[in-house]
BALOBA-1460 file (C-alpha; in Angstrom, 3 decimals):
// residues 354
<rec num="1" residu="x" x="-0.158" y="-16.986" z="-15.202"/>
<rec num="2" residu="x" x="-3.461" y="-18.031" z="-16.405"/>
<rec num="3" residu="x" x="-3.916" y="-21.168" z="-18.288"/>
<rec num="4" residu="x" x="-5.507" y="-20.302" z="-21.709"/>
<rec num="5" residu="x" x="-6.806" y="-22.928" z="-24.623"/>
<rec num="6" residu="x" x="-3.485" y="-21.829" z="-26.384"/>
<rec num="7" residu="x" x="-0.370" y="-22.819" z="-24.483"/>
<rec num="8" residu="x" x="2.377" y="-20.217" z="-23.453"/>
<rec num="9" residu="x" x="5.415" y="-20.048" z="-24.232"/>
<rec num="10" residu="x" x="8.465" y="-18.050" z="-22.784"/>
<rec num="11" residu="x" x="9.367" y="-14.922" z="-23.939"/>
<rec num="12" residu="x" x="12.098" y="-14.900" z="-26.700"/>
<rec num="13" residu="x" x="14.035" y="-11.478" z="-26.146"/>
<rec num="14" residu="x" x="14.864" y="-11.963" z="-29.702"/>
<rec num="15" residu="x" x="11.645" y="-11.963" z="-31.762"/>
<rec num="16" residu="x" x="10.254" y="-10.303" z="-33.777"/>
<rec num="17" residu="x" x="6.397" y="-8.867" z="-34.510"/>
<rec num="18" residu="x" x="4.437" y="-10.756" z="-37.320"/>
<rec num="19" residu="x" x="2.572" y="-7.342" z="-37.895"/>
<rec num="20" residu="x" x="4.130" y="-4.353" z="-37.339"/>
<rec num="21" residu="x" x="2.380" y="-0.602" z="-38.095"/>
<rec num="22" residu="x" x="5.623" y="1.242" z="-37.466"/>
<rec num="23" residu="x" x="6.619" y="4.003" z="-34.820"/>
<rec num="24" residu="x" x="5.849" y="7.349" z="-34.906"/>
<rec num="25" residu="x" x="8.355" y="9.791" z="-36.766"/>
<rec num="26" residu="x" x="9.275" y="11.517" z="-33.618"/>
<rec num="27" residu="x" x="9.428" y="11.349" z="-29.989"/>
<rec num="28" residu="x" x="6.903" y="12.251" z="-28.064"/>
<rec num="29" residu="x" x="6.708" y="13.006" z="-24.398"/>
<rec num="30" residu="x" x="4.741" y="9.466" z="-23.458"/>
<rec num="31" residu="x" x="4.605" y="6.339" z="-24.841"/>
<rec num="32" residu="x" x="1.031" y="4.740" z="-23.337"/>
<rec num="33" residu="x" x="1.010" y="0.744" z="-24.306"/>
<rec num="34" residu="x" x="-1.791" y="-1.065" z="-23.973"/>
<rec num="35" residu="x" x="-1.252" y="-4.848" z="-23.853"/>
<rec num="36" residu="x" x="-3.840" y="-6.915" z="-24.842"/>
<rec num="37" residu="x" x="-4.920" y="-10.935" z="-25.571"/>
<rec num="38" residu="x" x="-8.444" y="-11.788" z="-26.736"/>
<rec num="39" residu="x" x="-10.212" y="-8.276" z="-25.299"/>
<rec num="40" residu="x" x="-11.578" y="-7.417" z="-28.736"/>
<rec num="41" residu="x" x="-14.930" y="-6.440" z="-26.894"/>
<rec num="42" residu="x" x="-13.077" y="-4.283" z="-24.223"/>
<rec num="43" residu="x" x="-10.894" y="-2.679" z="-26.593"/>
<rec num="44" residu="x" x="-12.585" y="0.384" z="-27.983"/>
<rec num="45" residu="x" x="-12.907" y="2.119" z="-24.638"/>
<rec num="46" residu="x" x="-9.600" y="1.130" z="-23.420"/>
<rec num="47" residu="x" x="-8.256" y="2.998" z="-26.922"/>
<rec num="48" residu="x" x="-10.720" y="5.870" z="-26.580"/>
<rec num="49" residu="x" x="-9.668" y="7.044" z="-23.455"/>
<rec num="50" residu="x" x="-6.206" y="7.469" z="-24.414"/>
<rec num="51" residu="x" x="-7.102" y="9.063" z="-28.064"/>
<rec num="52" residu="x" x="-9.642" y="11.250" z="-26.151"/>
<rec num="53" residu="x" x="-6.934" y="12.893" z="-23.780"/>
<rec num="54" residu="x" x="-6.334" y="16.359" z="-23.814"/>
<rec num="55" residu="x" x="-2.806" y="16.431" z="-24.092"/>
<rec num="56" residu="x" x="-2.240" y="14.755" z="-27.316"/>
<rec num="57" residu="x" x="1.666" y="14.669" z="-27.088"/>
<rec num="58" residu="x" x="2.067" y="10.791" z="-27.103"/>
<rec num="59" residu="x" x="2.058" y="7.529" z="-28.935"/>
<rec num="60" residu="x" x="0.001" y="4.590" z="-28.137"/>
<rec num="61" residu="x" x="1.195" y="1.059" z="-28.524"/>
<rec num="62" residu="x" x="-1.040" y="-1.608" z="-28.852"/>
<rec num="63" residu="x" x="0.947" y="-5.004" z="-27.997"/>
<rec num="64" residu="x" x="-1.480" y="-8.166" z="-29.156"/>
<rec num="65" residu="x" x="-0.236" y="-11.205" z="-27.319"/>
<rec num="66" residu="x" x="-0.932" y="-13.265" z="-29.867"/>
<rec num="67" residu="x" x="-4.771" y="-12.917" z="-29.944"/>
<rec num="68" residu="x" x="-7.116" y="-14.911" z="-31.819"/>
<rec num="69" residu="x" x="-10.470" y="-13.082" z="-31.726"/>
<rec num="70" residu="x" x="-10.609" y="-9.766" z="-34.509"/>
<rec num="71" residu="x" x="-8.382" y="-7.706" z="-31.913"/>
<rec num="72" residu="x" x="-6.518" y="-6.245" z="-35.404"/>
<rec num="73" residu="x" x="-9.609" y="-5.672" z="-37.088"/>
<rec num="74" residu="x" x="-10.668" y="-3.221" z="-34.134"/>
<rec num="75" residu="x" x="-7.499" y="-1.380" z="-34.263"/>
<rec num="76" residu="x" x="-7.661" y="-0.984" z="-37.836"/>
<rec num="77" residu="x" x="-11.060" y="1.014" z="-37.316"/>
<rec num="78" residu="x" x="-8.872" y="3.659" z="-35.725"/>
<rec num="79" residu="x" x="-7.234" y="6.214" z="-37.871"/>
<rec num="80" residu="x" x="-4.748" y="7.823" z="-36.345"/>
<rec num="81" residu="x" x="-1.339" y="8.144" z="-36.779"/>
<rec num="82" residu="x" x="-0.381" y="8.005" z="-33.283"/>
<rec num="83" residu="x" x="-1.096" y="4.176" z="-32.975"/>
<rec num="84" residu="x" x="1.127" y="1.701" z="-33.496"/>
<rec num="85" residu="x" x="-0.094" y="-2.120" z="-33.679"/>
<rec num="86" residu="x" x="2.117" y="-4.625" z="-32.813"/>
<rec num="87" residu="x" x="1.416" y="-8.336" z="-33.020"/>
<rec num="88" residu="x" x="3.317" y="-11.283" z="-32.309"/>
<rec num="89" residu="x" x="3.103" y="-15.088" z="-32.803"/>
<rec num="90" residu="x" x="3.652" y="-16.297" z="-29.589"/>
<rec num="91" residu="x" x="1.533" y="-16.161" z="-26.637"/>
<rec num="92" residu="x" x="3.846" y="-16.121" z="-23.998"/>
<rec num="93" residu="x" x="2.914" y="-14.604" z="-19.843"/>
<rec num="94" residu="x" x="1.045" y="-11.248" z="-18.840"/>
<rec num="95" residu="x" x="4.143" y="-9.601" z="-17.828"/>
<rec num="96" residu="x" x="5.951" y="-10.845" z="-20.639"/>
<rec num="97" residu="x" x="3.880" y="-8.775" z="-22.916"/>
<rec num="98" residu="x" x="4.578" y="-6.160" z="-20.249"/>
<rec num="99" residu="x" x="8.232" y="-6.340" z="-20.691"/>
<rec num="100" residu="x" x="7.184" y="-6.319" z="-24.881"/>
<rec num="101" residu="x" x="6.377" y="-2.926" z="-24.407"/>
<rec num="102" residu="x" x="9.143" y="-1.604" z="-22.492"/>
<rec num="103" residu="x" x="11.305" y="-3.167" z="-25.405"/>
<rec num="104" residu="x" x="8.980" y="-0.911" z="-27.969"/>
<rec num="105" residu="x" x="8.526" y="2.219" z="-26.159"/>
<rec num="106" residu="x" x="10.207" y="5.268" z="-27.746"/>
<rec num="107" residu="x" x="9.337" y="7.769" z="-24.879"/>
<rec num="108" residu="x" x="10.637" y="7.783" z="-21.772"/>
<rec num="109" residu="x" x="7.298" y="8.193" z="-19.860"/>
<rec num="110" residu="x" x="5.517" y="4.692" z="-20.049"/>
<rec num="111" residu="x" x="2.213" y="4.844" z="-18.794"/>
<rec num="112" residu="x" x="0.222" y="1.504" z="-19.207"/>
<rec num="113" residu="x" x="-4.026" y="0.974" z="-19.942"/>
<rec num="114" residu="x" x="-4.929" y="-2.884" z="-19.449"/>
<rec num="115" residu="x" x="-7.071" y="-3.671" z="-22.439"/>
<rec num="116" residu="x" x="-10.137" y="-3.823" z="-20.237"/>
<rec num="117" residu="x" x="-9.531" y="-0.661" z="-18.596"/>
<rec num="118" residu="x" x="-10.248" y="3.192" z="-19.564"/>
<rec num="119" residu="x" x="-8.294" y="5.962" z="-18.093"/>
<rec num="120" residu="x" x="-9.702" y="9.278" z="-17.238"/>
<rec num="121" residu="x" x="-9.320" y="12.468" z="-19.623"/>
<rec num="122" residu="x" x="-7.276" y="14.545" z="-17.753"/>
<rec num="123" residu="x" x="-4.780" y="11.899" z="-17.044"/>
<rec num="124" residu="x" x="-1.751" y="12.214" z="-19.304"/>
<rec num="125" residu="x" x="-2.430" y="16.332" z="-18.673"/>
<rec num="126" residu="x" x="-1.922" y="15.712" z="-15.036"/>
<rec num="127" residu="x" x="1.181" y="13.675" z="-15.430"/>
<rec num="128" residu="x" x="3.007" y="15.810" z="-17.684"/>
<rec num="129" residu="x" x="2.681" y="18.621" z="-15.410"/>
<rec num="130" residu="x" x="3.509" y="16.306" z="-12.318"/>
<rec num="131" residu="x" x="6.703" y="15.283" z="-14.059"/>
<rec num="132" residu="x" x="7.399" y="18.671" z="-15.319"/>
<rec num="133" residu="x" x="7.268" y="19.797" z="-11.483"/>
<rec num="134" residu="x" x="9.120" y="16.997" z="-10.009"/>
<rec num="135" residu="x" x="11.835" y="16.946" z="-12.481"/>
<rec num="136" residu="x" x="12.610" y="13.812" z="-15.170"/>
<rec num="137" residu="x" x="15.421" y="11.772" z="-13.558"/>
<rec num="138" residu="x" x="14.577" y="12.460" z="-10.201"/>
<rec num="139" residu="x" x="11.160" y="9.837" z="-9.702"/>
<rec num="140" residu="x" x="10.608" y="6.388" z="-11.071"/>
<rec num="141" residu="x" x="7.313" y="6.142" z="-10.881"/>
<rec num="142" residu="x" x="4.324" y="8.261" z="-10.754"/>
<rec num="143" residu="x" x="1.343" y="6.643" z="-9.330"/>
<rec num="144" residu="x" x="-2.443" y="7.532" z="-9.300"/>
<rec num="145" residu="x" x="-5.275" y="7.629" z="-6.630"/>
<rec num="146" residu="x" x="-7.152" y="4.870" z="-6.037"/>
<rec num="147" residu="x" x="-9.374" y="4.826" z="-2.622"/>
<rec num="148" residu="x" x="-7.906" y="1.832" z="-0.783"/>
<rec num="149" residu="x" x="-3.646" y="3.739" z="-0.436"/>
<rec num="150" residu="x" x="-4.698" y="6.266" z="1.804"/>
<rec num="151" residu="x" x="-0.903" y="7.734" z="0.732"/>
<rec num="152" residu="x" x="-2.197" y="7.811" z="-2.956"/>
<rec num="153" residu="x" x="-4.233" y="11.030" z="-1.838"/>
<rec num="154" residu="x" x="-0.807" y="13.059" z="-1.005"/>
<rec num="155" residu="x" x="1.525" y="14.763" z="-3.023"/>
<rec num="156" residu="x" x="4.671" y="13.509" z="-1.592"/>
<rec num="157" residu="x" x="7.461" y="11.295" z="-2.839"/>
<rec num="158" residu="x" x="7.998" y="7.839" z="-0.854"/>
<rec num="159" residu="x" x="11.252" y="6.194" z="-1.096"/>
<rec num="160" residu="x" x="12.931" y="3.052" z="-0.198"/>
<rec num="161" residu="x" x="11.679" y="0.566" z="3.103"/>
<rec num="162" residu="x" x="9.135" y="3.385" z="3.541"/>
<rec num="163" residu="x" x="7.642" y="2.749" z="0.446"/>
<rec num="164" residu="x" x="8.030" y="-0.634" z="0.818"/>
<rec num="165" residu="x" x="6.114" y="-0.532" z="4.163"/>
<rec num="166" residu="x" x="3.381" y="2.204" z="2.154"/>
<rec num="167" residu="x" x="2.531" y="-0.588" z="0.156"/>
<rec num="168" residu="x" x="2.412" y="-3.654" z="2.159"/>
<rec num="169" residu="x" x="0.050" y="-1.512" z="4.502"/>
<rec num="170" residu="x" x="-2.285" y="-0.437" z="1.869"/>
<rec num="171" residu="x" x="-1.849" y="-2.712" z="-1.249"/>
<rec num="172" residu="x" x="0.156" y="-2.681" z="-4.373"/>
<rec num="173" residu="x" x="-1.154" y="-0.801" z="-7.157"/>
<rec num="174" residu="x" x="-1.551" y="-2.336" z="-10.672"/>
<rec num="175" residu="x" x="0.424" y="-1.014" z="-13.572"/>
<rec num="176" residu="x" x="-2.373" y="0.146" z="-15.137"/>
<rec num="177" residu="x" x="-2.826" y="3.904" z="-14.948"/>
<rec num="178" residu="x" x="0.372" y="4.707" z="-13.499"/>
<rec num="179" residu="x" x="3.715" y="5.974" z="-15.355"/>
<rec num="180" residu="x" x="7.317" y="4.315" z="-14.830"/>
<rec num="181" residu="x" x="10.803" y="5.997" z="-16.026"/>
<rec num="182" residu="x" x="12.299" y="3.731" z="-18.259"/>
<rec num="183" residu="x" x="15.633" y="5.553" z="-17.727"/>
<rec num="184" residu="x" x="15.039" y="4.281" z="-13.792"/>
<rec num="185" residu="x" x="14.557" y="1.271" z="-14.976"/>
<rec num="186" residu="x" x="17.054" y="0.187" z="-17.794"/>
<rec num="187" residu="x" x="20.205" y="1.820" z="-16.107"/>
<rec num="188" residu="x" x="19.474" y="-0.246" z="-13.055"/>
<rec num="189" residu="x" x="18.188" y="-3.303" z="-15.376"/>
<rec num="190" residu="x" x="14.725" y="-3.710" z="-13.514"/>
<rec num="191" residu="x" x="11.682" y="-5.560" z="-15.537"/>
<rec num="192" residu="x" x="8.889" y="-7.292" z="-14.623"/>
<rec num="193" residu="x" x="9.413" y="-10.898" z="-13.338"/>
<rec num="194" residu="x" x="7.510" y="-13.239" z="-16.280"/>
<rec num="195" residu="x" x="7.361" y="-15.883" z="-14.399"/>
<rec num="196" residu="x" x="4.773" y="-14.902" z="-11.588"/>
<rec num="197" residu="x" x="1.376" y="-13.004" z="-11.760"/>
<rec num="198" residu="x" x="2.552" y="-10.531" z="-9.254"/>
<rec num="199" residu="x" x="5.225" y="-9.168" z="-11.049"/>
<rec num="200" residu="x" x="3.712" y="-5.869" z="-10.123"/>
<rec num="201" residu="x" x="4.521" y="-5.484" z="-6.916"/>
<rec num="202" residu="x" x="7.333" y="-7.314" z="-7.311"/>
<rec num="203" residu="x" x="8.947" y="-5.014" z="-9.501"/>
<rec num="204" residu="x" x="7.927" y="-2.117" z="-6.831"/>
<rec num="205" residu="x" x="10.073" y="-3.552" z="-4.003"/>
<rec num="206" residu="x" x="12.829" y="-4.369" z="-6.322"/>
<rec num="207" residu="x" x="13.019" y="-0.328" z="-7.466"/>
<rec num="208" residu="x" x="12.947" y="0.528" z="-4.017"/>
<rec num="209" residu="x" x="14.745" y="-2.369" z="-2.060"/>
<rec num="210" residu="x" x="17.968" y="-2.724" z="-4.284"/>
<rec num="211" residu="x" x="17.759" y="0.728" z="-5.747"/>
<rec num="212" residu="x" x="16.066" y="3.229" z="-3.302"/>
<rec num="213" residu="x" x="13.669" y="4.218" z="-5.886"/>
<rec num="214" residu="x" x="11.601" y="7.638" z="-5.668"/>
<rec num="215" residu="x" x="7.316" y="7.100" z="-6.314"/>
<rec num="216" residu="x" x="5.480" y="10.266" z="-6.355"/>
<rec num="217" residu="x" x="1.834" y="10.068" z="-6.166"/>
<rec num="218" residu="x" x="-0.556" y="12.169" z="-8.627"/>
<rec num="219" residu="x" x="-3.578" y="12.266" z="-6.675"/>
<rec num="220" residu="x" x="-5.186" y="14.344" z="-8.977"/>
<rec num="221" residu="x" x="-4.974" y="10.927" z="-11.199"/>
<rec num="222" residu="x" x="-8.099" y="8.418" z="-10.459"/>
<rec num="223" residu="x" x="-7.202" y="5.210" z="-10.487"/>
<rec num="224" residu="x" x="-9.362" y="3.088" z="-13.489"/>
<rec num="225" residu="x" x="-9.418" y="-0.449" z="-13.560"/>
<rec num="226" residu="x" x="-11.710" y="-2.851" z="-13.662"/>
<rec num="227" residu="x" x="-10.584" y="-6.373" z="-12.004"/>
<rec num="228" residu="x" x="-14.220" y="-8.036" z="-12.195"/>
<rec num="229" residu="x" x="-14.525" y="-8.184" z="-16.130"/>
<rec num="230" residu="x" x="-10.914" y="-9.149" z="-16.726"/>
<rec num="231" residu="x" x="-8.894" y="-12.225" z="-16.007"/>
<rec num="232" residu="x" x="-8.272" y="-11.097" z="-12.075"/>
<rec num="233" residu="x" x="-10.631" y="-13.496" z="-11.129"/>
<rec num="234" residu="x" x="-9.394" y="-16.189" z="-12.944"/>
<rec num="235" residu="x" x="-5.875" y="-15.485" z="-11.458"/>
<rec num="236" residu="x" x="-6.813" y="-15.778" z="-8.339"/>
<rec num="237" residu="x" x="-8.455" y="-19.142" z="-8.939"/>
<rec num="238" residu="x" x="-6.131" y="-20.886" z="-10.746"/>
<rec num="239" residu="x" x="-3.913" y="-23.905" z="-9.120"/>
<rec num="240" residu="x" x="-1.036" y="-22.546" z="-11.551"/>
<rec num="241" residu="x" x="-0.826" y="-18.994" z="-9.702"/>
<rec num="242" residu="x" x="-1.104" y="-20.625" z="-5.845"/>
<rec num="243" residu="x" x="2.546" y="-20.712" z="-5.739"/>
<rec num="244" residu="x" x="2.969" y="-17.366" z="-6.841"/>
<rec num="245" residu="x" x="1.280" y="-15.922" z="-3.681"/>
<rec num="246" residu="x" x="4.010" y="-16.064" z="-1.717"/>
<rec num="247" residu="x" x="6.182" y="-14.638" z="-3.872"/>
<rec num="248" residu="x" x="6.035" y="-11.361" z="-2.378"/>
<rec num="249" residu="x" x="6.813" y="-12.640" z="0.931"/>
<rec num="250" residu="x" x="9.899" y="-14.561" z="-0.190"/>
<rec num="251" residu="x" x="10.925" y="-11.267" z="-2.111"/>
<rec num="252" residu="x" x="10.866" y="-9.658" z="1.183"/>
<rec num="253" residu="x" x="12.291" y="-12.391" z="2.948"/>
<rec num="254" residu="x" x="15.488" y="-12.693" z="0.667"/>
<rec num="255" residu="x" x="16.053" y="-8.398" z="0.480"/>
<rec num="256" residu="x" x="15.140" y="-6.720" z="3.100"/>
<rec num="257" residu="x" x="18.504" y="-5.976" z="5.802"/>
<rec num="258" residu="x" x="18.618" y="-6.462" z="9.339"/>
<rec num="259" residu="x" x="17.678" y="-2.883" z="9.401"/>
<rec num="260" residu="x" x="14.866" y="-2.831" z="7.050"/>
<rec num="261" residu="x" x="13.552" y="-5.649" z="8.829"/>
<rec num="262" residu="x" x="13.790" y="-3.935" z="12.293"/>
<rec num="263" residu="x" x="12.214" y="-1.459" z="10.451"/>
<rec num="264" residu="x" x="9.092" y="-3.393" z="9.219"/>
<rec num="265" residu="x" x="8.464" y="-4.794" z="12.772"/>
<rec num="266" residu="x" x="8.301" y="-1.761" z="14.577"/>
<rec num="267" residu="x" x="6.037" y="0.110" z="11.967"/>
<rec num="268" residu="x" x="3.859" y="-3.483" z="12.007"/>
<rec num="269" residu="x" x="3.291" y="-2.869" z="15.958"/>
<rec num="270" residu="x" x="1.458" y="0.459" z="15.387"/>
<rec num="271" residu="x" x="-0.587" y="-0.975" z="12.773"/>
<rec num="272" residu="x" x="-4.198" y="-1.377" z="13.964"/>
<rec num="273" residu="x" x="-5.668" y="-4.903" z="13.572"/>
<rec num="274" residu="x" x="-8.011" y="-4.336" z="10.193"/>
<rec num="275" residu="x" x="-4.314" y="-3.086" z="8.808"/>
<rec num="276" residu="x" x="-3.189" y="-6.597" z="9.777"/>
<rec num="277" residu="x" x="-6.239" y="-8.449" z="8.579"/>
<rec num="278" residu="x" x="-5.718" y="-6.668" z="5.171"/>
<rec num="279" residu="x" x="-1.931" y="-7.489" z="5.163"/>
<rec num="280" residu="x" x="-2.970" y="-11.276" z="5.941"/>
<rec num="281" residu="x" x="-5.786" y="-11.399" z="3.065"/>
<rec num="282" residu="x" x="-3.960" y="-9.579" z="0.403"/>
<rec num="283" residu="x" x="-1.092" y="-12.560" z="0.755"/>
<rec num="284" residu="x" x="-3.630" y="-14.979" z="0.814"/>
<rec num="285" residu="x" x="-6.789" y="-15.132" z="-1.313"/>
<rec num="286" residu="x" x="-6.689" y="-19.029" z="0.487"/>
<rec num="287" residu="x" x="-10.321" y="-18.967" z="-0.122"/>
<rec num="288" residu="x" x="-9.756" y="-19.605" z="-3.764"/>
<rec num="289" residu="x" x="-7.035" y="-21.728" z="-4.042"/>
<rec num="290" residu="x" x="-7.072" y="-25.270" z="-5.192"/>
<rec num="291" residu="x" x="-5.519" y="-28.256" z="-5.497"/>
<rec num="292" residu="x" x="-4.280" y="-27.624" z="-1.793"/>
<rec num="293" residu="x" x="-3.440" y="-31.703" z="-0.971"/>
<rec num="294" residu="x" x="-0.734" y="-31.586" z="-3.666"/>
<rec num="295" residu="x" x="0.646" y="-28.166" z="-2.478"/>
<rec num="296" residu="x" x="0.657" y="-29.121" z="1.138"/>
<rec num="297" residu="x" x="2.424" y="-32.699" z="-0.212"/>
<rec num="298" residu="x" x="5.456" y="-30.497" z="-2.154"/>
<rec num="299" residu="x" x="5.642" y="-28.155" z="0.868"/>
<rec num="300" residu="x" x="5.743" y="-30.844" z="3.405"/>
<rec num="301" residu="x" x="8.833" y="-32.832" z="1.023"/>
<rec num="302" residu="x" x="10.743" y="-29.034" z="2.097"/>
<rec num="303" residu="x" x="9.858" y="-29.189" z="5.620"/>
<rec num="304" residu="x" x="6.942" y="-27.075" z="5.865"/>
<rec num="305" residu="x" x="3.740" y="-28.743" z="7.408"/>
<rec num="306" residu="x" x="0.465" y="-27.123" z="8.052"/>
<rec num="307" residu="x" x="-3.357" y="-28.996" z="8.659"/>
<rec num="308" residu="x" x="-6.509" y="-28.173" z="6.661"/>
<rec num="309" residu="x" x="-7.917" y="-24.931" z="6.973"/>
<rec num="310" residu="x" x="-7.355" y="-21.634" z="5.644"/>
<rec num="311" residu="x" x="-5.684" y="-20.212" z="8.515"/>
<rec num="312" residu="x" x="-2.852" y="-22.599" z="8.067"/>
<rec num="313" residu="x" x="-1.918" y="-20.948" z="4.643"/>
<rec num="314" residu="x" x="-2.479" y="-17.468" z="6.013"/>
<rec num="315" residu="x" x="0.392" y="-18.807" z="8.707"/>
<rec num="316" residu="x" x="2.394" y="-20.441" z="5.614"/>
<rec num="317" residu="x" x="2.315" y="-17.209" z="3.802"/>
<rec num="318" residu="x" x="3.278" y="-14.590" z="6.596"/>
<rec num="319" residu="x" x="5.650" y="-17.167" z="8.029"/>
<rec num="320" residu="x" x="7.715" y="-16.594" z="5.050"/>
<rec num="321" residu="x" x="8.499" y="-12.951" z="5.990"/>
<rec num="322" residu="x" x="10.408" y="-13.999" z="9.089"/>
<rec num="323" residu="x" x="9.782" y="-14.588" z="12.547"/>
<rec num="324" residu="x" x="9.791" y="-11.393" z="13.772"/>
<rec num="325" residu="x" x="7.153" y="-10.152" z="11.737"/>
<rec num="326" residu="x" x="5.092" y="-13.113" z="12.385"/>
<rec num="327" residu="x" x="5.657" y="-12.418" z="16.211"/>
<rec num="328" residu="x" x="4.434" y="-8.901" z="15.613"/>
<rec num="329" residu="x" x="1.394" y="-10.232" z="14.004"/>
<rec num="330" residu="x" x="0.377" y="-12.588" z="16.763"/>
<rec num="331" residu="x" x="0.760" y="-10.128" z="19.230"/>
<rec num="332" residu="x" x="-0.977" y="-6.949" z="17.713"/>
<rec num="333" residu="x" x="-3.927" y="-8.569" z="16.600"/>
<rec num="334" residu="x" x="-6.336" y="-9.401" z="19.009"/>
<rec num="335" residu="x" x="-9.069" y="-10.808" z="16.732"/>
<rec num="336" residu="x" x="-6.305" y="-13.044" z="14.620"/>
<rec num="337" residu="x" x="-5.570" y="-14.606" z="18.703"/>
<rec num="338" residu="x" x="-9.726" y="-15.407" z="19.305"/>
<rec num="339" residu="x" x="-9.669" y="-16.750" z="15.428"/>
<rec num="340" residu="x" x="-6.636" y="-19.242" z="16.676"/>
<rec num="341" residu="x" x="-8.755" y="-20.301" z="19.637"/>
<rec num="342" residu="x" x="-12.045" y="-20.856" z="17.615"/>
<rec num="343" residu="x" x="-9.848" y="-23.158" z="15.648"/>
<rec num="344" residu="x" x="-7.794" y="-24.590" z="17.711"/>
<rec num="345" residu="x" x="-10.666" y="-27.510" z="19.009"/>
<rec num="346" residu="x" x="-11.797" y="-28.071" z="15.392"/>
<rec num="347" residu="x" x="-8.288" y="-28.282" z="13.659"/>
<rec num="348" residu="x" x="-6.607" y="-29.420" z="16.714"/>
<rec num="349" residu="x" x="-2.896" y="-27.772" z="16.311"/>
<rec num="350" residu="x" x="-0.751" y="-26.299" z="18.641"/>
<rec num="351" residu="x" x="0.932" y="-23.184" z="18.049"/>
<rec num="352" residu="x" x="4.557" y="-24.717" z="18.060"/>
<rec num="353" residu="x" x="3.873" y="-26.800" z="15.571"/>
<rec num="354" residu="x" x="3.915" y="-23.764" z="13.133"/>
């Protein structure tokens, strides 16, 4: 979670909205939320691009985490009885405002827009007719294109480990842009962790781990989001979220069986070794992180030592997801081996130490 000037708080499952506009009179087919703190600026386009869409069956929520820039006086510039503004008091986590929506949604069909995001015009069109297609209670999530998930240009359904392993090779996508079944997710009681800043993907391997979730990819869905004029930089940066890095891994760590494991290891040896250079950087933006002589004191008081040196905390990271799949990783990637011997003079370590 990002720090802020105003403090958060946690999440009260009980509270109630200080400003309230009301829900629509009916229910329509999807409920888009857009969840939004202090993005006044970004705020027109994100709301534009859903009132612009050309299937209009749909409410959109608007769920102000307690802003304090003129966020309601945009909204109110916006006449149209499909929005609904909701505001609370407390400022409380990104994915706590997530988890506000799910709470306010009246549709089934949740599809989010991050307040400084857009999302294209035929989106909700394309989604409809992908859920119509697929059937309602048979996929949890439908998920859009972007360029990096080379799966996100297919048409067919991933499930379980195999989505889990999708995802790990080609990155987790954002919320944003893609729709989730709350049916999927209430009968089997999944939310988005509050606590950590990658609730996200978190939430992915939960559906599909514990529950053997269905994801269906729309590629005829782009992608929209915009991670250099939001807070993504700022999350990366932050001491607060250095913890939360590895909470993927431990996720992993704690869920996946024997089998799933087994699994992992032998789809990790056909990998090539950008694939495992991606894997290590997407669990470790180590670059960024500060306040590393305090983290590497904590960790060290649990038994976990590592030197200086960002490959360390690549190690620390992927070490976390077992030994076998750190085995796998030393032995399919070539370039990862010469990186350990460039090191290995200037940092002086030795490979059992690790």
């Amino acid at each position: 979670m990002t720090k802020s000037k105003a403090q958060e708080k946690v999440r009260d499952i009980h509270e109630t909205a200080i400003v309230d506009t009301g829900a629509m009179d009916r229910v329509p087919f999807f409920c888009v939320c857009i969840p939004t703190y202090n993005r006044a600026n970004f705020l027109p386009e994100a709301i534009e691009s859903v009132l612009s869409q050309d299937f209009t069956d749909f409410e959109l929520i608007i769920c102000d985490n307690a802003s304090t820039d003129n966020t309601e006086e945009v909204v109110k510039q916006y006449q149209d009885n499909r929005i609904r503004y909701v505001r609370y008091k407390n400022l409380v986590s990104m994915y706590a405002n997530h988890n506000r929506c799910i709470s306010l949604a009246s549709s089934n069909w949740l599809l989010y827009v991050h307040s400084d995001d857009h999302i294209e015009r035929g989106t909700l069109n394309s989604y409809h007719q992908a859920i119509l297609k697929h059937g309602e209670p048979d996929i949890a999530i439908y998920f859009s294109r972007f360029d990096s998930h080379v799966y996100s240009h297919q048409s067919i359904p991933i499930q379980g480990i195999d989505a889990v392993i999708q995802f790990l090779q080609y990155g987790f996508f954002p919320p944003t842009c893609n729709v989730f079944n709350l049916d999927f997710l209430q009968k089997n009681k999944v939310a988005f962790n509050e606590r950590t800043v990658f609730a996200d993907a978190i939430l992915l391997c939960e559906s599909c781990l514990e529950h053997n979730a269905t994801l269906m990819p729309v590629p005829s869905v782009l992608q929209t989001w915009d991670m250099n004029r939001g807070s993504y930089k700022k999350i990366l940066t932050s001491y607060d979220n250095v913890s939360f890095w590895k909470d993927i891994a431990l996720y992993l760590r704690d869920n996946l069986s024997e089998a799933d494991l087994s699994f992992l290891v032998n789809e990790m040896a056909k990998w090539d070794s950008n694939t495992i250079s991606h894997l290590i950087y997407r669990f470790a933006f180590i670059d960024w992180w500060e306040g590393v002589s305090e983290i590497t004191s904590n960790l060290s008081k649990r038994g976990i030592s590592f030197k200086s040196g960002h490959y360390y905390k690549h190690v620390l990271i992927l070490r976390l997801l077992g030994k076998k799949v750190h085995k796998i990783l030393y032995s399919v990637l070539k370039e990862y081996q010469q990186f350990y011997l460039k090191l290995k003079n200037k940092f002086a370590f030795s490979r059992s130490a690790l």
